[in-house]
N, C-alpha and C positions, 0 to 999 in steps of 0.2 A: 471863864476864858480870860487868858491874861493879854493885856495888850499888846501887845507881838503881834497875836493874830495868827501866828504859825502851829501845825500840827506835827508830829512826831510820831512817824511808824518804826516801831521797834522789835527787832527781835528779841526774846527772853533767851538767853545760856541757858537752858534747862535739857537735861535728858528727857522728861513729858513728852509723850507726843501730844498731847490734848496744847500745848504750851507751843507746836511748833505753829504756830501762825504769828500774823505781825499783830501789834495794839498799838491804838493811838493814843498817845499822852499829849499835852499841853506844853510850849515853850515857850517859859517865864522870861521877861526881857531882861533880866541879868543875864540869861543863858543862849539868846536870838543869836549873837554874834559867833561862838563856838560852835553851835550846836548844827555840824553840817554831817552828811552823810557819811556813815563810816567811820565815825566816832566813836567809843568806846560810852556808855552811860549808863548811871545806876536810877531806876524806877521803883515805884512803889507796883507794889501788888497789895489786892483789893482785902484782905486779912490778916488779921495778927500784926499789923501794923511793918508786914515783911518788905525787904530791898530787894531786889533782882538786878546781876548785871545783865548788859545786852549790847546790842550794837545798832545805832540809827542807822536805819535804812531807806526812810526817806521824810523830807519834810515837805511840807501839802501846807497851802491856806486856807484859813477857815474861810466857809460860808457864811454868812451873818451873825458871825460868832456863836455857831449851835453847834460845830463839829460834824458838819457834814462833810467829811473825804472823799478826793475822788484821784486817780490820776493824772486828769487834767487840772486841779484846783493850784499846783503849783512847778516849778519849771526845776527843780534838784530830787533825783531821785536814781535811785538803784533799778536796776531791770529785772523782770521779770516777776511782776507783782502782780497781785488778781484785782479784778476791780474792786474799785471802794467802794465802801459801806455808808451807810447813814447813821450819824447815835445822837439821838435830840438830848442829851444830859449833857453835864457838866464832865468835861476832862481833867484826870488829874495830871498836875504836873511833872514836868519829868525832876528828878531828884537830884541829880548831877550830874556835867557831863567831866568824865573821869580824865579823860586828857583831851588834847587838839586833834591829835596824831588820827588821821583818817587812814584808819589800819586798815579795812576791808575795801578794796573796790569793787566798784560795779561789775567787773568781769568775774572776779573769785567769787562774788555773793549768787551772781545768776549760776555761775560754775555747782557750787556749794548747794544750789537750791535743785537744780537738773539733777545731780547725782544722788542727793538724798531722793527726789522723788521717785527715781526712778529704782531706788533698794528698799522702799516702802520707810525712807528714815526719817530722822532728825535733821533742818540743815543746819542747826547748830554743833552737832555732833562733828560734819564735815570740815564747820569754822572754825573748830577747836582742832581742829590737824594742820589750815591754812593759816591760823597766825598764830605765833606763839605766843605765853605767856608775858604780861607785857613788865620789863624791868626799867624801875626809874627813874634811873643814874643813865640808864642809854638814851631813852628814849626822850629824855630833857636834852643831853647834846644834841640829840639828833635835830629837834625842834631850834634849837638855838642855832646851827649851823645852816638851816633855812632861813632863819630870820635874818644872820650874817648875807646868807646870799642873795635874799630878795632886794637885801638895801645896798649890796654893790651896784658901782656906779653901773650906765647902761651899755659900756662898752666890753660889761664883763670881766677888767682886770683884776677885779677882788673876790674870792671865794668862787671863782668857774669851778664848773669840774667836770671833769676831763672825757670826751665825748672821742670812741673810735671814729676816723676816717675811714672812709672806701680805701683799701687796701692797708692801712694803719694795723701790720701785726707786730708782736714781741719780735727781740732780735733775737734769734737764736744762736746757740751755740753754732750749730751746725744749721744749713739750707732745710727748710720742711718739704720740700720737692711742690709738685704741682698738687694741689687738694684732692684729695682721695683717690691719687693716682693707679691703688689698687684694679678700680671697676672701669668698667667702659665708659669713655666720654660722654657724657651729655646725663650720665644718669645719677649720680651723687653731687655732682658739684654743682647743677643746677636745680635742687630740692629743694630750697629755699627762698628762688623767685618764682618758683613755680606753684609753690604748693604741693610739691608731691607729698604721696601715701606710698610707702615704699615698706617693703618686709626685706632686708637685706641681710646676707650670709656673712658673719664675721670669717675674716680671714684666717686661719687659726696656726698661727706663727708669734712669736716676741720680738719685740723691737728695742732695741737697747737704746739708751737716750744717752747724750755727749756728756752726762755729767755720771756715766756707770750704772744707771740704775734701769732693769730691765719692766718690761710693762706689755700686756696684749696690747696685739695687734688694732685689736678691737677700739682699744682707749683710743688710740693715735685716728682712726676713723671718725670717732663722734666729737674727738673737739676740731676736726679739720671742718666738719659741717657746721660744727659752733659756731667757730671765728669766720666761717665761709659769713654765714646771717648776723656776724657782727661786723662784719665790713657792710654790707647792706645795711646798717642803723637796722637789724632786727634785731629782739631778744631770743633767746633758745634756754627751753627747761629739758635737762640732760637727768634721766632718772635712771638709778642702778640700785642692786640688792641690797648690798651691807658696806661695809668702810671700807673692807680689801677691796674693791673693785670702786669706791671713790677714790684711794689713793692712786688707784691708777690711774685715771683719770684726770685725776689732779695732776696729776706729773705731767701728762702731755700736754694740758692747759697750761700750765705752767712754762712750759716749753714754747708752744702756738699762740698762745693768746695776750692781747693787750695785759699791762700791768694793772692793775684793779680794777677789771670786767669782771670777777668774777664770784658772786657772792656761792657760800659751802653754805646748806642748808643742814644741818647733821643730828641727830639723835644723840649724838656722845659727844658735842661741842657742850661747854658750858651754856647754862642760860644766857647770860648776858650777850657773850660771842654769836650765840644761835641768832637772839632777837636784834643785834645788830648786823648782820649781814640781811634779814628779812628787812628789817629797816632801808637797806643799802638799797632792795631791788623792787622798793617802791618811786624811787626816785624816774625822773621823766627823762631815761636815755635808756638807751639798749646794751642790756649785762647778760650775761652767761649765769644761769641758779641751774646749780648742780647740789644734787640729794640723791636721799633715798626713797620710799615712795610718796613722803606726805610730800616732796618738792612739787609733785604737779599740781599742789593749787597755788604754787607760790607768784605772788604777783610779778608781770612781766610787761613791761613798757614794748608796746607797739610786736606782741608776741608772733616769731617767726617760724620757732620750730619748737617741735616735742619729739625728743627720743629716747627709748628705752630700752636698756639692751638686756636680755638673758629676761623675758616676762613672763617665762615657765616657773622660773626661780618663784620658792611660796612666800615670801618675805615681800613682795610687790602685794600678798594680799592683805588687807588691812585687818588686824583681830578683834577690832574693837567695832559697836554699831557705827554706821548700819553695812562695816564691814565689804565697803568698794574696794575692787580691784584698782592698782595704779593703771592696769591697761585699760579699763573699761573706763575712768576718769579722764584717761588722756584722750578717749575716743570721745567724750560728750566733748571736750575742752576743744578737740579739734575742729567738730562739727561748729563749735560755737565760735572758732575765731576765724576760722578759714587757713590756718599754718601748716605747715610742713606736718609729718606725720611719719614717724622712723624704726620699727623695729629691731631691733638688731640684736644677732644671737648665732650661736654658732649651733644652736638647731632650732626647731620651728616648732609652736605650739601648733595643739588642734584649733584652738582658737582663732589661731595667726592664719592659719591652714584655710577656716571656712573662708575668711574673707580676701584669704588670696583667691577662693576657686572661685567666688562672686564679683571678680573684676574690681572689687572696693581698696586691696592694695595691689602694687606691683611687685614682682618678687624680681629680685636684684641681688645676682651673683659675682662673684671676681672674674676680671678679667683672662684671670689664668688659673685653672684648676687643680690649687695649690690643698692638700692635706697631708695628714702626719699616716705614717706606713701602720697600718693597723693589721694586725694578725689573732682571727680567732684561731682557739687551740679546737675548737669544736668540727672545723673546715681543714683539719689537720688528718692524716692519717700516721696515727700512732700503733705499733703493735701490741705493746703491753698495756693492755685494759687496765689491767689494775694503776698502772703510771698515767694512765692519762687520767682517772681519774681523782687522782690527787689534788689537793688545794694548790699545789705549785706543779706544773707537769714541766716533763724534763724540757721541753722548748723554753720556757721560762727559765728556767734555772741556767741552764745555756745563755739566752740573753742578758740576763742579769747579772751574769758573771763576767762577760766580755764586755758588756758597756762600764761595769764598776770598777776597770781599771781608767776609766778614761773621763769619767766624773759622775757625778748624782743619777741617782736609777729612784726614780720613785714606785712603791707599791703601795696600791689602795687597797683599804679593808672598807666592811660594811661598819665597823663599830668599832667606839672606844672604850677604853680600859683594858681589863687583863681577861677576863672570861665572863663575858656580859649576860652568858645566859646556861644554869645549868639544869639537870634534868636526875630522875632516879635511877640508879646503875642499873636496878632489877627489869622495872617496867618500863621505862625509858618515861616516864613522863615528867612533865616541865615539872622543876622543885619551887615551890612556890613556899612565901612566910606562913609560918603559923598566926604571925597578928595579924595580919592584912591582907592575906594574900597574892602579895606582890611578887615579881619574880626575884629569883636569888643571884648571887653573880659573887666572882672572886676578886677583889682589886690587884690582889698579887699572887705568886705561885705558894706563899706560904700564908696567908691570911684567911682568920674565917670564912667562911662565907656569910653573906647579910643581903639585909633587902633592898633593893635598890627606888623602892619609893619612902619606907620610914626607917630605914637603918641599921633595924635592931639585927644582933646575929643570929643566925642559926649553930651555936656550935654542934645542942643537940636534940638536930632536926633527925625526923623519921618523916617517912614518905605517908602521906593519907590514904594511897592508893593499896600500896603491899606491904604497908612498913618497911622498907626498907629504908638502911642509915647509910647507904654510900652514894655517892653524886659520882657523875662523871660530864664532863664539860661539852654544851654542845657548840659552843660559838667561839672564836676564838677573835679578842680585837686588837687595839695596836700593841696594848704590851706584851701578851701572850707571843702575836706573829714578832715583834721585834727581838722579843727573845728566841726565840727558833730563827730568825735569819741571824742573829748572833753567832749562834753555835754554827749553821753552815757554811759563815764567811767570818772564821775566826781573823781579827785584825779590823776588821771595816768600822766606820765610823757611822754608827745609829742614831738614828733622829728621829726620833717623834710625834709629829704634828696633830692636834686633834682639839676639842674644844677644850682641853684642860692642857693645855702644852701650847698655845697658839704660834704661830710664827709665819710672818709673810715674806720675805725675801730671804735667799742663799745664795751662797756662794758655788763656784764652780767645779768646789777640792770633790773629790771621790767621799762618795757616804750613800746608807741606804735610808731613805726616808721614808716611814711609814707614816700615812696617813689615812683620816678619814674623807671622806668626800664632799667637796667643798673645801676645804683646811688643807689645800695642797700648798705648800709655797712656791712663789715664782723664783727660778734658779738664773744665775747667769749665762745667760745663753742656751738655756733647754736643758732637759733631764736626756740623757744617754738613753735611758730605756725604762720601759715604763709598763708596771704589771698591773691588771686590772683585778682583783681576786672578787670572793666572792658574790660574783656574776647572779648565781642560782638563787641565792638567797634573798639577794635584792630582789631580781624579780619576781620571790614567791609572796609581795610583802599583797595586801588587799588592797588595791584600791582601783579606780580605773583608770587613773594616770601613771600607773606603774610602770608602762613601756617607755614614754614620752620621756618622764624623771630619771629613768635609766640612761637612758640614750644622752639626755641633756650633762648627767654627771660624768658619763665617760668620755663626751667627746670634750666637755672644758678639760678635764684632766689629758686629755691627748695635746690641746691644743697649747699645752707646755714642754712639749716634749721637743728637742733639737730636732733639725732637720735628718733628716733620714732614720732617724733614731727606731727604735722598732716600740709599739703600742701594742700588749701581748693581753688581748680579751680568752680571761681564762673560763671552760666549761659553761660558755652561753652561745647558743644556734639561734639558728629562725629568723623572723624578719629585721630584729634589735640588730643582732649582731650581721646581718646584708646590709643595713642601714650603715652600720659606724665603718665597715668595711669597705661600702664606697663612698663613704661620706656623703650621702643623700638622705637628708631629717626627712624631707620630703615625701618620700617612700613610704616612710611609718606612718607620718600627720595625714597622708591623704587615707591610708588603711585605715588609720584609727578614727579619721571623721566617717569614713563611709560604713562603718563599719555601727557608727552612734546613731545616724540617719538611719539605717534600719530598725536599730532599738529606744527611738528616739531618746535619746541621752543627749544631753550638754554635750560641746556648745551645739548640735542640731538644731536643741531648742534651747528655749530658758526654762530654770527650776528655780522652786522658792520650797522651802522648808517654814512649815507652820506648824508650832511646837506650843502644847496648853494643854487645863483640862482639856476632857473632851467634849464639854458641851460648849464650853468657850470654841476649840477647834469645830464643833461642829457649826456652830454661827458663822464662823469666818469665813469657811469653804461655802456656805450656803448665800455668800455675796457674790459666787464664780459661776452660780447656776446658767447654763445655757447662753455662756459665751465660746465664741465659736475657736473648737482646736486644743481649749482647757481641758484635760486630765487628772487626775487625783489619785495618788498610787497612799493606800491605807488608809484611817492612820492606825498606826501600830502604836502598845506599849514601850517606852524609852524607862524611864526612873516614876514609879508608882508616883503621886496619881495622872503625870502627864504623858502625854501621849504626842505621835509628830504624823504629821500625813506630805507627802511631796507634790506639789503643783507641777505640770510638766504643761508650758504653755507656748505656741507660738512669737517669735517677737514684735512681729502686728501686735499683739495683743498685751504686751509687758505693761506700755503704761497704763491699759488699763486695769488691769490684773493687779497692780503695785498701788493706783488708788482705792481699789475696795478691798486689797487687805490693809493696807493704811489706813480707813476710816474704821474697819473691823479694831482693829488695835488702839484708834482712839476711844472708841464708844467701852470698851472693855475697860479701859483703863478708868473711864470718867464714871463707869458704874460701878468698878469699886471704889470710890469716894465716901472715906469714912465720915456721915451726917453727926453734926454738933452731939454731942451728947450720946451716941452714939456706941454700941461697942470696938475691937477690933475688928479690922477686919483684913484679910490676908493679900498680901501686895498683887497687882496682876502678872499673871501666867504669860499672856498669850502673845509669841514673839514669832516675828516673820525673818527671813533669811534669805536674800537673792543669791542665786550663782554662786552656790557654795563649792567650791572645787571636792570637797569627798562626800559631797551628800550620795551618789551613787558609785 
């Protein structure tokens, strides 16, 4: 034990789970002074003479110098630690401590450790989403620019910085009006002294801003609640799906908010940019961190709000272990600070759904019962059959043609490119590769056809089924239909939007834009009219959020549409298209929860996915034995030799369920530990999965 005296609990960076617990190292008195919580540090690991980074978590005094830990034994520590241990050896030392910069706080690390537990994870895995990599050319200004401000005088004239006042917003071009004057008084503008838990209905109109540039509705709502908790000295973390829907956001922050409040947490920033605005919103004053989903672990002084808008959107789920949702993060986060709590979406998950109907949020509409004129062709009476069921029925084509003298008509397709998917003329069945059997697709009206997962072409393809050598097209995506609305509005100006064509802002000139969904651009001042195509197709796709995803892509796409403009839902009935027609998400979320409560389905309950051999799967479930309300659907065959079976458990009973498939998945991992001398032996199988959105 070195004389310091001090212990060192640390987490290991490691994917392991057998690695996700804390170890105590030893703090050499060269390293006592640095060496504080939340510090970035490299340790020895007890073999091979290996380094591990980590992050101190907490430091402890020894007990008569024998390293007896406890949480009591010292007074700087991170929360939510399990009690300490006894180790009568020798500790080793810690190796280095990598910078000063106490990157992790005690909220992101309790934050970090709640959420991995609760998806049976890593909370290192979590830590690596809540700070970024650390760059250190930034991260030495950043430290030198404290060190200037600690030593300014005490009256603060050297190196302040710059703290919003109660009522302290941006000048605006223009007046911002009263804060979230859309909804009824008392109920958005006071969510941030209050605490509220709110599910609110974006308004689904555009708002031009005084310097031309147009933006939802939607944006102009969540930074008025921003700056509302930045005039309170709160922080607020503002999470959205992808950059189109941060630039808009930005723009109204931009517009409402203090001049640098506001750090951009971004995925497509550079390194450096990224790691200095996380640096920015560690500092001890209340900023606005606006991202996409990793923003919600991002550190936030004195946190007031979380809000997230469109949490249907899959891009809020995280791909990587242990694979948390940003809603389900922002709900432990919530529980854990006591803040504001904000959905916001221009329709409603089933998720959002249950805990509106359990009193846990408030649902929160506009004022005035403002939506875009939606017309199914389904709720139509049409005479000619045959016309109505065309991919364009004459109702559309009518609207189309009357709004395209007067500016942009947009029309959605399910897919891009030129003919995404074809089939055999004979038999009709799908034309798939002969190397891979992937499907085949045309990129243009005169190009081979090839495969759309390895390339290769088909030029001469025969059918496996009937031999037959001629294809006939079943899908048609944006080039295909922009080339057909070419030919029947000869003169119009065609635009393209899609993931290979990208484009976020237009102009107001007359043009037909085809797009995919999502890839819509926002127009000045609204699309004239707005054709929704293949309806059918979308909903015949598998999954159990098929309705919700539907309903969520057409109504963002309606909700660009100009006032009065006409939104023409083609060849879809039923409850989807009652929903988008009186614009009540409601309607569907409460059908499609009551509807999983009988088959008990997500979110009803929770599910976990447990995927391994099968003897490995059979150990793991045999930890679930005769806990009350656990179910077990399989397990079935997936890819020879593993196998997956599905947990369907109350959420009483998640956290316990998530520690004995988490210790299952340790003990597997530690048994296959290949012993010195040893042969190979094959990596572990056996992987857990909470609240997988397409496990059923």
């Amino acid at each position: 034990m070195t004389r310091s005296g001090l212990v060192a609990r640390v987490l290991i960076d490691s994917p392991l789970p057998q690695l996700d617990h804390l170890f105590d190292y030893s703090i050499p008195d060269e390293l006592a002074g640095t060496a504080r919580p939340g510090v970035r540090v490299r340790v020895p690991l007890r073999s091979a003479g290996r380094v591990a980074d980590g992050y101190l978590i907490e430091v402890l005094g020894a007990a008569e110098g024998r390293g007896a830990v406890g949480p009591a034994a010292g007074p700087e520590a991170l929360p939510g630690l399990e009690a300490g241990t006894e180790f009568r050896g020798a500790l080793s030392p810690i190796e280095s401590v990598v910078s000063a910069a106490q990157v992790l706080t005690p909220e992101v690390w309790e934050l970090a450790r709640r959420v991995a537990d609760r998806a049976s994870g890593n909370a290192s895995d979590i830590i690596r989403l809540a700070v970024p990599p650390r760059q250190v050319r930034v991260e030495k200004a950043w430290l030198a620019a404290r060190a200037a401000d600690a030593s300014a005088p005490a009256d603060g004239t050297a190196g302040a910085a710059t703290v919003a006042e109660p009522g302290d917003v941006a000048d605006p071009a223009t007046p911002a009006g009263p804060a979230c004057a859309d909804y009824p008084a008392g109920t958005l503008d006071t969510a941030v002294a209050t605490g509220a838990r709110l599910c609110v209905a974006a308004v689904p109109e555009l708002q031009r801003l005084p310097d031309g540039q147009t933006i939802g509705k939607w944006a102009i709502t969540l930074a008025e609640l921003a700056v509302a908790g930045l005039a309170a000295g709160r922080s607020a973390i503002l999470v959205v799906p992808d950059y189109r829907d941060q630039d808009q956001l930005q723009a109204a922050l931009d517009l409402l908010a203090p001049a640098d409040s506001v750090s951009r947490v971004d995925a497509r920033q550079p390194n450096p940019e990224r790691y200095r605005a996380f640096l920015a919103a560690l500092a001890p004053e209340p900023r606005i961190v606006l991202g996409n989903r990793s923003a919600v672990y991002a550190p936030a002084h004195d946190l007031g709000l979380i809000a997230l808008f469109d949490d249907g959107d899959p891009l809020h789920g995280e791909p990587l272990s242990p694979y948390a949702h940003s809603r389900d993060a922002a709900l432990v986060r919530q529980g854990q600070s006591g803040c504001a709590l904000v959905f916001l979406g221009h329709t409603r998950t089933v998720e959002v759904q249950r805990l509106v109907e359990l009193g846990w949020l408030t649902a929160v509409h506009p004022a005035q019962n403002r939506h875009p004129r939606i017309i199914p062709t389904d709720f139509q009476s049409e005479p000619d059959q045959q016309a109505r069921a065309a991919r364009i029925p004459t109702a559309a084509w009518r609207a189309a043609k009357e709004a395209l003298a007067h500016g942009p008509v947009l029309v959605q397709v399910a897919s891009p490119g030129y003919a995404p998917m074809l089939a055999c003329q004979s038999c009709k069945k799908a034309a798939r590769c002969t190397t891979c059997q992937g499907p085949l697709a045309l990129a243009s009206k005169d190009s081979t056809p090839s495969c759309r997962w390895c390339g290769a072409l088909a030029a001469n393809w025969s059918c496996t089924h009937c031999e037959g050598r001629a294809l006939r097209v079943v899908t048609l995506g944006t080039g295909r239909t922009a080339e057909e609305l070419g030919r029947a509005f000869p003169g119009a100006r065609i635009i393209v939007a899609d993931g290979d064509h990208p484009l976020q802002h237009l102009g107001d000139a007359p043009a037909l834009v085809i797009a995919t969904r999502g890839a819509e651009p926002i127009p000045t001042g609204g699309y004239r009219a707005i054709l929704l195509l293949d309806g059918e197709r979308m909903l015949a796709r598998e999954s159990l959020r098929v309705g919700e995803d539907c309903l969520r892509w057409w109504s963002n796409a309606a909700s660009l549409a100009a006032p009065g403009a006409a939104v023409v839902l083609v060849g879809v009935g039923g409850l989807v298209a009652r929903a988008l027609n009186s614009w009540q998400p409601e309607m569907l979320a409460a059908s499609e929860l009551a509807d999983r409560r009988q088959l008990r389905f997500p979110p009803a309950v929770r599910a976990a996915s447990v995927t391994g051999t099968d003897a490995d799967v059979a150990l793991a479930l045999a930890e679930l034995a005769g806990m009350d309300g656990v179910d077990v659907l399989g397990p079935v065959t997936t890819e020879y030799p593993l196998v997956r079976a599905i947990v369907r458990l109350p959420y009483a009973s998640g956290d316990a369920v998530a520690r004995a498939l988490k210790a299952a998945v340790v003990r597997n991992a530690a048994r296959r530990r290949r012993p010195k001398g040893a042969a190979f032996r094959p990596a572990p199988t056996l992987k857990v999965r909470f609240d997988d959105p397409e496990l059923l």
